[in-house]
MARZA-946828 format. One record per residue (C-alpha): y, x, z. Coordinates in steps of 0.001 Angstrom, whole numbers, plus 500000, padded with zeros to 6 digits. Layout:
BEGIN
YXZ/...
***
This chain:
BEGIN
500000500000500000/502399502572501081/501670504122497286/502607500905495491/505816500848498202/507193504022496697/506114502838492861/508668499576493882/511595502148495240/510922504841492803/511617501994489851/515124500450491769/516437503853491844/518341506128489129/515917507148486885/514643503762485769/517907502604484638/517942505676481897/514541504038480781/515703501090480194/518606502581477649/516502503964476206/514273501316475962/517150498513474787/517712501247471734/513896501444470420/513471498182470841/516813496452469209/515692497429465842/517341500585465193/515641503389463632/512088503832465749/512162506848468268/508454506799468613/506269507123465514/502971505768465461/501446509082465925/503622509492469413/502257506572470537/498371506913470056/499122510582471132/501025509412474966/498231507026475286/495613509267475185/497426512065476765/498693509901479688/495245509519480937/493609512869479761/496572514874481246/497970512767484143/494446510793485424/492257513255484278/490238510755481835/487653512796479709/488726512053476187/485849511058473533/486589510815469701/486048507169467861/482993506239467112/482081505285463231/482870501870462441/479013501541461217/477145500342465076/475088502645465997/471753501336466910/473220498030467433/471743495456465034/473957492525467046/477234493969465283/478099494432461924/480983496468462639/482618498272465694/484719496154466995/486222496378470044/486345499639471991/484004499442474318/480604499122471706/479712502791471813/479941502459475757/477287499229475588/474613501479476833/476197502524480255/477527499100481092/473886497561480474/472203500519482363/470218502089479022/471910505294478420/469559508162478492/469929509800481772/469841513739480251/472777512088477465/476287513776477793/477048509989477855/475490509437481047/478397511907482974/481125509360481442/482899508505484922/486437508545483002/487113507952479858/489757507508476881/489714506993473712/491612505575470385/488362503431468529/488297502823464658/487706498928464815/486708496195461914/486834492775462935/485427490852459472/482663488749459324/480369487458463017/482059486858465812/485379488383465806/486258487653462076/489891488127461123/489549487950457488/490921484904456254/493829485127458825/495098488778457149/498296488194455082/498878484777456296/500848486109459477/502322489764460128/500246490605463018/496047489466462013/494216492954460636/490878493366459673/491031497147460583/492904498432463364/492559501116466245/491942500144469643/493563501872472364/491235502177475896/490922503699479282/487604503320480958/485819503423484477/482225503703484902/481769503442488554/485125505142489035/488497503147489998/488489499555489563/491430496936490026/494623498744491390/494433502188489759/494014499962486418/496924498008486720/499194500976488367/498427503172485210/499042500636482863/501932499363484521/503323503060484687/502605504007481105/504278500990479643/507519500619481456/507934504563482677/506402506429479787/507002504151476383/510178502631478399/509331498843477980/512300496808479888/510140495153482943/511881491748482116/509808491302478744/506899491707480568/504263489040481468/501068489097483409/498125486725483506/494818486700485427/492196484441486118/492767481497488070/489098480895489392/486866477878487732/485086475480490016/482325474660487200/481310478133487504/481674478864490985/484297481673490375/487146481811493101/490604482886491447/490942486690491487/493581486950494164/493325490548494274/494467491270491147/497204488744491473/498268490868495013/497474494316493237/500227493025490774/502644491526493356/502274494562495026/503448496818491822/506796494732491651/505857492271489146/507851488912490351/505546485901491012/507269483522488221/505997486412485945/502310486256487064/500568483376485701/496921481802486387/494436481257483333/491068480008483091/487685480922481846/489053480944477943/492198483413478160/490899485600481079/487449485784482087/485652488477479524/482161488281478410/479893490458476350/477856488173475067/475223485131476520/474059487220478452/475065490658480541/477955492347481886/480880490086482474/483921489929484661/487459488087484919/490784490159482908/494039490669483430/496582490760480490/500430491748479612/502299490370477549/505477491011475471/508220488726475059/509565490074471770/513560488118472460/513827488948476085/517140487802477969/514804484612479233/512482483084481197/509550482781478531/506315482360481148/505636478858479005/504804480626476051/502418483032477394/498783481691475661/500502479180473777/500518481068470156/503744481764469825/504643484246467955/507716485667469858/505048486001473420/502359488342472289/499546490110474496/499577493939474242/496982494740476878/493701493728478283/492133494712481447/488772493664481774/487080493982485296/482921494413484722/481766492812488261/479344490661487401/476240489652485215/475538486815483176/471767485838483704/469957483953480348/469906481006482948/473865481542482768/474226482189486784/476447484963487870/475428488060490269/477398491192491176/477156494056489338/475428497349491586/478144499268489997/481581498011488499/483515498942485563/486702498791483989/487240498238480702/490671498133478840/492078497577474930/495604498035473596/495784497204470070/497858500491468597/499541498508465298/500722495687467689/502555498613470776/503738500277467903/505685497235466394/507121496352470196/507791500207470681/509992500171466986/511415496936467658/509967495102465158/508278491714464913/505895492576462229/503223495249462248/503359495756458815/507444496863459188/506091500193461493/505422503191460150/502075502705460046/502259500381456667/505969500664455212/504179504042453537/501511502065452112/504308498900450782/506100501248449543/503173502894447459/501698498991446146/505395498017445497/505599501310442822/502513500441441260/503004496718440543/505154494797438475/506884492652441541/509886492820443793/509607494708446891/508017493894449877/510156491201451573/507875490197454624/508526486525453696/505739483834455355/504142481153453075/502033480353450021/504113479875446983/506514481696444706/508152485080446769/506059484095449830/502516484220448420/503900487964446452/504479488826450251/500959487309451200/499030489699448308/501597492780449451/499922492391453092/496892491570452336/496303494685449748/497899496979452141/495377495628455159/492646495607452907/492787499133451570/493005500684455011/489740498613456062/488170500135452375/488758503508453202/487852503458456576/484428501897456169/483349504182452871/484568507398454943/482042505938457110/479239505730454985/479814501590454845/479726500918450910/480442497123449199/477004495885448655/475026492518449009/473802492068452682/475266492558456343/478279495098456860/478274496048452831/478534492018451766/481741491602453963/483182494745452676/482703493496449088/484392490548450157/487119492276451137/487096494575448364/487234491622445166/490034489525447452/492225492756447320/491813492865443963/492335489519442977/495724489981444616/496239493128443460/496223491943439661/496646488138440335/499801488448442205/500882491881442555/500115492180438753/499075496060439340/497018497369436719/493258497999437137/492569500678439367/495336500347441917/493347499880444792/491602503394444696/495449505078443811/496466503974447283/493593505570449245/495267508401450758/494942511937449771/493173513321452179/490270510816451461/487478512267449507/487514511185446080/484030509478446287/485502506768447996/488555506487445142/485346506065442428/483593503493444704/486362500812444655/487049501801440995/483585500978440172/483564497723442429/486796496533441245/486434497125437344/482964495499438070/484869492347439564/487748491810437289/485583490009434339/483898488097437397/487315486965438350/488721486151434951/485557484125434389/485974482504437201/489397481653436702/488568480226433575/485998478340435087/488018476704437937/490885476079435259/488348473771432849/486613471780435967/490218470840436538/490671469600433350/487632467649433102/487339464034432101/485530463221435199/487238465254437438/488098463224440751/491704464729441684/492060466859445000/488189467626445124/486837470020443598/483127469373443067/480779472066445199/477886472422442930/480947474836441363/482009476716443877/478668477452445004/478335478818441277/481483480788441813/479506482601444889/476438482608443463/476480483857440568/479589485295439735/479869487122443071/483140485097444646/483453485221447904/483609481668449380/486757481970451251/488199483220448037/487110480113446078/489066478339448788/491854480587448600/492376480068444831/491604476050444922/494392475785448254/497246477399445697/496212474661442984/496912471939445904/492613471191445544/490049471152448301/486199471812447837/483528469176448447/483144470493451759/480269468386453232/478107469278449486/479122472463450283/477507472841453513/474645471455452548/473989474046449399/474800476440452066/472222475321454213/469771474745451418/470291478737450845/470109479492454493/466581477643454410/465270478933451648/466288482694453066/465471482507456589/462326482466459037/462294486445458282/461931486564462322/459551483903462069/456518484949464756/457967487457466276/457477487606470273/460896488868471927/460587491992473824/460544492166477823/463518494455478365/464778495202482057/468315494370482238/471100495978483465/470837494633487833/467008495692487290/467966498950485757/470041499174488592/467645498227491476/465254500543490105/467665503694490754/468228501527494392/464881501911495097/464546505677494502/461890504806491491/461937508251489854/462517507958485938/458990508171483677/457895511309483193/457220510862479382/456240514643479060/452731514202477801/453451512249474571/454031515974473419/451043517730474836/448376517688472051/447103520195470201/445229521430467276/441170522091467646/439118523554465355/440764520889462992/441275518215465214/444193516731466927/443321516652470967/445244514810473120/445494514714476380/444241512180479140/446653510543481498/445827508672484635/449163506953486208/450542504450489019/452711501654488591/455560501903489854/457194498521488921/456707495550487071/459404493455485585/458477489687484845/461372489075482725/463940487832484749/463571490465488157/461295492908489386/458198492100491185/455213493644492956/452578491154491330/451817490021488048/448609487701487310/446347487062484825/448018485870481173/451772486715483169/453659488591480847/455558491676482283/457247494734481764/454768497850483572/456655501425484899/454346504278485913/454829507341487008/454001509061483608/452809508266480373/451033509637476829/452732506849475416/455583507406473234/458643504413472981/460112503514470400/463001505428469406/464235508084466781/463309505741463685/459448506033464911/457311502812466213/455526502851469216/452497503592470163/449503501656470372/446538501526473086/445683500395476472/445414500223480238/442363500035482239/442304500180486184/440755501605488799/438065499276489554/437945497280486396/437415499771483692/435848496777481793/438929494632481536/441580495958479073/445755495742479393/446397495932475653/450098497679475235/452044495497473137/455226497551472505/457002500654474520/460428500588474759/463158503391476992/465543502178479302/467521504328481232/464895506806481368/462466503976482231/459438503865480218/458926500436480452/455129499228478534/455016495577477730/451912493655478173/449910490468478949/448049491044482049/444190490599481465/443452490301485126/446345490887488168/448127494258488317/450551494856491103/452505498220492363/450811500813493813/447498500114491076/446318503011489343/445660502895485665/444439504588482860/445962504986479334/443539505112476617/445918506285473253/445357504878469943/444624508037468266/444338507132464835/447805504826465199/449556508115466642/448028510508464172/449424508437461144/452979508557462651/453050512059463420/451838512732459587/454710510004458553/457538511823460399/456918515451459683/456785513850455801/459774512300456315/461310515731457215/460107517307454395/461054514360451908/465002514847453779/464587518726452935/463336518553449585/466458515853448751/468762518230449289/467064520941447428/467027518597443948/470005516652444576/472570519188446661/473781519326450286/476027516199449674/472911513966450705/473505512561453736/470318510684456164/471510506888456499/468339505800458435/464538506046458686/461537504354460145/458491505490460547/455485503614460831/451314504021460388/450971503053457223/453977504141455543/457973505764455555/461402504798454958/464472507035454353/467380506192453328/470527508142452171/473590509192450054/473668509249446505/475675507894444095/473382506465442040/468941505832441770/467480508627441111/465742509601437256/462634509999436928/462989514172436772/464511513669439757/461609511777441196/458947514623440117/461172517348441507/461003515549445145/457494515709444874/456773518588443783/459013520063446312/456959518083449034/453497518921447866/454472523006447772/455386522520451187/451960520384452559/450103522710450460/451538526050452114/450332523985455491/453087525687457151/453030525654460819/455696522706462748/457419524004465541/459561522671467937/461439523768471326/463975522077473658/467397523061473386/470502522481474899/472888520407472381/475261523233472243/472821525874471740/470683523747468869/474099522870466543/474735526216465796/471679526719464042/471854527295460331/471208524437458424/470326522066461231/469944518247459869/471369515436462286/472478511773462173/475074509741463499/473624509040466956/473866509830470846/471588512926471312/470671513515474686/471083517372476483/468749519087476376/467757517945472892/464273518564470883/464618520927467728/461482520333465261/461380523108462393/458778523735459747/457481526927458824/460844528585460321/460261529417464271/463272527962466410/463991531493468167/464483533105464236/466735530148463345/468485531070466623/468881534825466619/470180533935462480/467416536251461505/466308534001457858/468364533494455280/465848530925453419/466053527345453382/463874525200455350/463692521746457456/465087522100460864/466124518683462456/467387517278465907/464410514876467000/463030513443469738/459558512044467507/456145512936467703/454985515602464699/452058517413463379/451454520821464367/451255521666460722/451830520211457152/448440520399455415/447360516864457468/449860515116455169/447372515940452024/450313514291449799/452838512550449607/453997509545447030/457098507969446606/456356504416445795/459609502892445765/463302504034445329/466460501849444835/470175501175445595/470257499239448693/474271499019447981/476639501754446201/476133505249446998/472839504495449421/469429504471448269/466075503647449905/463029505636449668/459296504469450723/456866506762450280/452936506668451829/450691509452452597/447338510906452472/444760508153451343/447322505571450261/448849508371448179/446016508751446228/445385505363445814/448581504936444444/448227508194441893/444896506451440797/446365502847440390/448999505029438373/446764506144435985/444957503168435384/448228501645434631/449202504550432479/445840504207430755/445835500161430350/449841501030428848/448477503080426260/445802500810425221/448151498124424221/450665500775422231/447810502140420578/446306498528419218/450369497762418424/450758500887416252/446872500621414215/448032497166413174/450498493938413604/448743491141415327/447681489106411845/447532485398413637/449788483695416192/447179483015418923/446605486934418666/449980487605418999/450734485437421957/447731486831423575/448939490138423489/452135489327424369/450505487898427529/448787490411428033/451797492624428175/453091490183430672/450711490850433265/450662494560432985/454185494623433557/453955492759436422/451337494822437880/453489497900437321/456104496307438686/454321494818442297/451744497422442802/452116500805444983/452426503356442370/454628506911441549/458202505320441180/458621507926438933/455616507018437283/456463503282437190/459652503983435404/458452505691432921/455895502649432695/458804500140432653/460439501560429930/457661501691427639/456599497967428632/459961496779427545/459642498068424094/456197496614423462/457425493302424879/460090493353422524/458173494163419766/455514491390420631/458389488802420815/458919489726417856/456085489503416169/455189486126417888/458522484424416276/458070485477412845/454885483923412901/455869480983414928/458527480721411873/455789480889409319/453606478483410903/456566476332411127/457271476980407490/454014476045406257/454302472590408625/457483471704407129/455859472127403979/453031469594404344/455479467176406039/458026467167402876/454718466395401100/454084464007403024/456917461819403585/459367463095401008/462779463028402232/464119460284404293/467036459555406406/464189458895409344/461510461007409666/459744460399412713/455618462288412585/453254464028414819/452408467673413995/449480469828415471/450121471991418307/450523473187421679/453440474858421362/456621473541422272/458518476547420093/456356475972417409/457484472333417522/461481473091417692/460774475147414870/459136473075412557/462144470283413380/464874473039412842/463074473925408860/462590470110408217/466286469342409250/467754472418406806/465258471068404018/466378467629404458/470258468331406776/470844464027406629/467565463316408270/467470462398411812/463875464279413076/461932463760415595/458304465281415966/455618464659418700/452392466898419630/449785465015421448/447801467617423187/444053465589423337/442200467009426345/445525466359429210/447301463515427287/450333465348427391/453631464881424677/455636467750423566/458939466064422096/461370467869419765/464273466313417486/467511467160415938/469863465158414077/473143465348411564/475858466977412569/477966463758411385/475651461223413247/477799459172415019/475494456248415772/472653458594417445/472344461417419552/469556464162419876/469816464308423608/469732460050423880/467352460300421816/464572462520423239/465260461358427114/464471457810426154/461363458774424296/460400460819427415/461232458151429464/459049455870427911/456283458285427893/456936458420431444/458579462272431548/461828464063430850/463975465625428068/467365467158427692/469499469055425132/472912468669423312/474035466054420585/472037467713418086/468946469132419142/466500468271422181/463211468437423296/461191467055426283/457730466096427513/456317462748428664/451859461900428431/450572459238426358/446798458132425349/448602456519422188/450141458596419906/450774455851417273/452420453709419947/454590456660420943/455761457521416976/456378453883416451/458423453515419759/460478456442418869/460850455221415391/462321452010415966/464647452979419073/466414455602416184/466456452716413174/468282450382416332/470747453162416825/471022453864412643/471387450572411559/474428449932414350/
***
């Protein structure tokens, strides 16, 4: 108390009133004193220097291992794993006790979507940096507000009087009592009780999600007129009353059955948005009028063919220009940003919603701003590698003839006859997104400036249709029994020592054969789901904690491993292991009890061999297939993910585009020289220091923990260390399971390769057995390829049926090439070859199609002679056939209306075809064929001059005669 006392005297005396001139002149509108740079660098400075705050650099904006987000998105995501208990204990990560930090944030698409909201105001981005000061365990409530209190009004010289601060009032509903203490802490500071207003659940109680850490917040807010008493506009949207700051308090923990309880250990969490302090610290009352963007206006303005950026509000004439100047300018930032990141535009998750964003800045670019194509990529600054300048050039000169076509499209639904005005009919707009690649909000972008709405409910429901028709991808799937973070935390309570995982690595190599070792264990805890307990029984299922464990969890891209338990006592009864996940440093083994099992029980752990055998030969290949990509394709390949699994591998990674089929054989080869050599694997615990200084050393964008594992082939880890090699090899930072040496692999096929989106491509690849399976399958495919080139090149198929049959024929080849596990490079090659037979067969089938045709037309004309009404029944099963033979009898005889059945004998079915004048008036060929159809109980459709449909008949002379005299109706009208 007696600290806040002098805080109070300090600010009545001298030096506060030179604050506050200085304050009145950056904040009046004059020149800005403070650039954004000075204000991101006080920030983090403040705490690092002042509150000795350990300061730790932004996290990409791609999660990491967080498959809840799409984007980072608030400050605190790279921190998720302390405040829910699961960081690694040996993690650098798991000292955090202070921290601060300035966080590269998207907020587009999910939760937190700001997308449609960008350009509309001056104040909505959909990138921007967050500003935070943590506290793991550290200072809570007071020290929070005192630093933030001091940095705003004595360090960036905010006047006190524009200054509001809310906290949470309490909610009965909930049992939450008000948080008086923050609302004393704050009294305490100086802040006058008219300025400290009460809030519910909504504005100032923070939650992570359903479920977790949670606690109630305290906020400031700026009054941007000052000179007034403004508390009624604080929460109330205005946008003169805007919220700079957040202080969340972590104290409690929302259970799945939504009840509260205290958190062992709480946190405080805290987010300034930088571009809106910047805009209060220069006085203005748009974000896009501080330094941060005028650059970037400036730059758009020079390159399009409009006035200047006027920061107008609205949707028409100068207003919308103003719109497309902030919405470009937001847009490119969030481009750049996410590419540098290794986020590219592409067609699922974090890459859809950045090619969302990418085609509606370029619809305004050239729509509105009327910049010429490739604008967007000029403005990416220069210090951004070129790659990402040729990424949006390639996106946006894909997009413009989707938007022009779309345009076009939109413009002649308008115009239609039967277009109802003011809604615009959904089966369209889904088009627009469907096929054409619109973005949905864009469609309702572009209908809003026409003054037209979408068919909102139809739209939903095509939506949903989609949704259907795509989901149930998690269908079966049993959740996994994961301790949360008060269980995490009793665990430590209770002394329970973390699991001594140590084993997993312990095998070796014998005469041939992979030993590994026995393990006997006690369990130490069991979690039932919701707490821990000392009892599970039979069919319960339950997290299990021992002591130690063979058993390696989940992590590093590599599954689990597979086995059982047995006990002391009941070696008959089995505890399958269902999956093994880390916590913490808890190895925690989920399984369905088979009989009871309670703490203190000893156990024994009986390893799938085989399963862990196959994984180990999957992730040393997967180091190898990383080490020979950069050997074909250059050190600009970067890993974008992996998983490892029995049967088979994924990798994915940087490139600009697939890969050619050289390409593909050079992998390969590179792969099999290295299994071949069976080059010894070796590996060593490091600490993280020590291990990234080795030459060459391989590593993706995660949280390694200290020590860390170094796995190297062929190259020991004490050479790499003392520099003594100058030749090439894999050495990786890993934590996985791997063989001792490469020969066990026996080879290695890459079955599949593809653009997942631009610039990142997927490999999977299998092993050993399922390698050669696939080489063989190859071949046979290769040799079955060959067979039908070499009967196309002795000689042209001489009848239609053989024609068709080897055109089927080539049909199901190339599906088999394309389905079945075979070389990729192989299959390519297969592909291509396919494609020019089918062509060629196609070929050959319509010319004699056309001849057959010719030679029905012939005998028809023979026939009948030419008539104005020439209704017969031809021969065939072949509905081409049959619009052949009506297009030769209507250019023999062009004033004849035509109309020819096929009545196939053994199923009863019609094939339908007709086509009539191009002056016929009276009769249509579309009318025409659906009311045959009809009749024939079926369907038809076509235009006004040619159709064709199916219907089933026992009567063929009833049919002709039907069809006859419906036509000589419509004639004689």
């Amino acid at each position: 108390m007696f600290r806040l006392l002098q805080r109070r005297l300090r600010r009545l005396s001298g030096p506060s009133a030179g604050l506050s001139a200085r304050s009145a002149r950056s904040l009046s509108g004059c020149p800005p004193e403070l650039p954004a740079a000075c204000v991101r660098s006080t920030f983090l400075d403040f705490f690092r220097d002042k509150h000795g705050h350990r300061l730790v650099p932004s996290s990409p904006v791609r999660p990491r291992g967080d498959p809840s987000l799409l984007f980072v998105n608030a400050g605190m995501n790279q921190f998720k794993p302390i405040f829910l208990g699961t960081v690694d204990p040996r993690s650098e990560m798991a000292s955090y006790r202070r921290v601060v930090n300035s966080q590269k944030c998207v907020r587009a698409g999910g939760k937190h979507n700001d997308l449609e909201d960008v350009g509309r105001d001056v104040y909505h981005h959909t990138f921007f940096e967050m500003l935070g000061n943590w506290s793991f365990g550290d200072y809570f409530k007071e020290e929070a507000c005192c630093m933030a209190w001091s940095l705003l009004t004595e360090h960036y010289g905010i006047p006190t009087d524009r200054l509001y601060v809310s906290y949470f009032a309490g909610d009965a509903a909930s049992g939450l009592p008000a948080d008086e203490e923050t609302r004393q802490i704050w009294l305490d500071i100086g802040v006058p009780s008219g300025r400290l207003l009460p809030f519910g659940l909504k504005e100032n109680f923070w939650e992570m999600g359903d479920s977790g850490p949670c606690g109630p917040c305290t906020e400031i807010h700026y009054d941007h007129v000052g000179g007034r008493d403004a508390a009624a506009l604080v929460n109330a949207d205005s946008p003169d009353v805007v919220e700079i700051w957040n202080l969340v308090f972590m104290q409690y923990n929302r259970e799945v059955d939504r009840s509260l309880r205290l958190l062992p250990q709480f946190s405080v969490d805290t987010g300034m948005g930088l571009e809106r302090l910047v805009s209060v610290l220069q006085g203005k009352r748009s974000n896009y009028d501080t330094d941060l963007f005028t650059p970037l206006l400036d730059a758009i303005h020079q390159r399009s063919r409009v006035a200047a950026y006027g920061g107008r509000m609205g949707a028409a004439g100068k207003e919308k220009v103003d719109t497309a100047y902030r919405v470009v300018a937001d847009h490119v930032r969030t481009l750049s940003v996410c590419i540098a990141d290794g986020v590219h535009p592409g067609m699922s998750g974090a890459e859809l919603v950045l090619r969302r964003i990418l085609r509606r800045a370029v619809r305004f670019c050239v729509e509105v701003l009327q910049a010429p194509q490739g604008t967007l990529a000029s403005l990416v600054p220069a210090v951004a590698h070129t790659l990402i300048m040729d990424v949006i050039n390639e996106n946006e000169a894909h997009f413009l003839s989707s938007l022009q076509q779309g345009s076009r499209l939109i413009h002649r639904t308008l115009n239609r006859k039967d277009y109802k005005h003011g809604v615009f009919p959904a089966s369209v707009a889904w088009s627009l997104h469907r096929d054409l690649g619109f973005p949905l909000d864009l469609v309702d972008l572009m209908l809003e400036e026409r003054g037209v709405q979408v068919d909102r409910q139809e739209l939903d429901r095509l939506i949903a249709e989609n949704h259907k028709v795509m989901s149930d991808l998690q269908s079966g799937v049993q959740s996994q029994v994961m301790l949360d973070v008060l269980s995490l935390a009793e665990l430590q309570h209770l002394g329970v020592p973390h699991t001594d995982d140590s084993l997993k690595y312990q095998y070796s190599l014998e005469q041939g054969r992979y030993v590994f070792p026995a393990c006997c264990a006690t369990v130490l805890a069991l979690y039932d789901g919701h707490t821990l307990v000392s009892e599970v029984t039979e069919g319960q299922r339950c997290g299990v904690i021992l002591d130690q464990t063979c058993f390696y969890s989940e992590q590093g891209g590599q599954s689990h491993d597979q086995g059982y338990f047995t006990r002391d006592g009941l070696q008959d009864i089995l505890y399958p292991v269902e999956a093994v996940l880390l916590a913490g440093g808890y190895v925690v083994h989920q399984v369905t009890a088979a009989d009871s099992l309670k703490t203190g029980d000893q156990v024994q752990l009986h390893l799938d061999q085989v399963h862990r055998l196959s994984c180990m030969v999957k992730h040393t290949a997967t180091h190898i297939l990383n080490f020979a990509l950069r050997e074909v394709l250059g050190p600009s390949v970067q890993q974008r993910g992996s998983h490892v699994s029995a049967d088979r591998l994924r990798f994915d990674f940087s490139v600009k585009g697939s890969l050619s089929v050289s390409q593909l054989q050079q992998v390969e080869a590179c792969v099999s020289d290295i299994i071949s050599a069976n080059q010894i694997v070796h590996s060593q615990e490091l600490p993280l220091q020590t291990a990234r200084c080795i030459d060459g050393l391989r590593t993706v964008d995660e949280v390694y923990p200290d020590p860390v594992r170094v796995v190297s082939v062929a190259m020991p880890i004490s050479d790499l260390l003392d520099d003594q090699t100058d030749r090439g090899t894999s050495v990786e930072l890993c934590c996985g399971t791997h063989l001792l040496q490469t020969g066990a692999i026996e080879d290695l096929v890459i079955i599949s390769e593809r653009q997942m989106v631009k610039g990142i491509s997927r490999i999977v690849a299998v092993t050993g057995q399922e390698a050669a399976r696939a080489r063989e399958t190859g071949q046979v495919l290769s040799q079955d390829v060959d067979s039908l080139s070499s009967r196309l090149t002795g000689s042209a198929p001489i009848s239609l049926e053989s024609a068709q049959c080897f055109a089927k024929e080539v049909g199901v080849i190339s599906d088999a090439v394309d389905n079945t596990p075979i070389p990729q490079w192989q299959r390519r090659e297969l592909q291509s070859r396919l494609r020019a037979l089918q062509r060629t067969s196609n070929t050959a089938v319509r010319k004699l199609e056309t001849r057959d045709a010719a030679a029905r037309v012939q005998a028809l004309l023979e026939k009948n002679a030419v008539k104005d009404l020439q209704v017969d029944s031809v021969e065939t099963d072949s509905l081409s056939i049959l619009m052949k033979t009506v297009n030769q009898l209507s250019t023999a005889a062009p004033h004849s209306h035509v109309m020819l059945l096929a009545h196939q004998r053994h199923s009863g079915k019609v094939l339908c075809a007709c086509q009539v004048p191009k002056d016929s008036l009276s009769l249509s060929a579309s009318d025409w064929a659906v009311a045959v159809c009809r009749h024939l109980g079926g369907s038809a459709g076509g235009s006004a001059l040619v159709a064709r449909g199916t219907g089933s008949s026992s009567d063929i002379t009833e049919a002709l005669r039907w069809a006859e005299e419906f036509a000589r109706q419509k004639i004689q009208r």
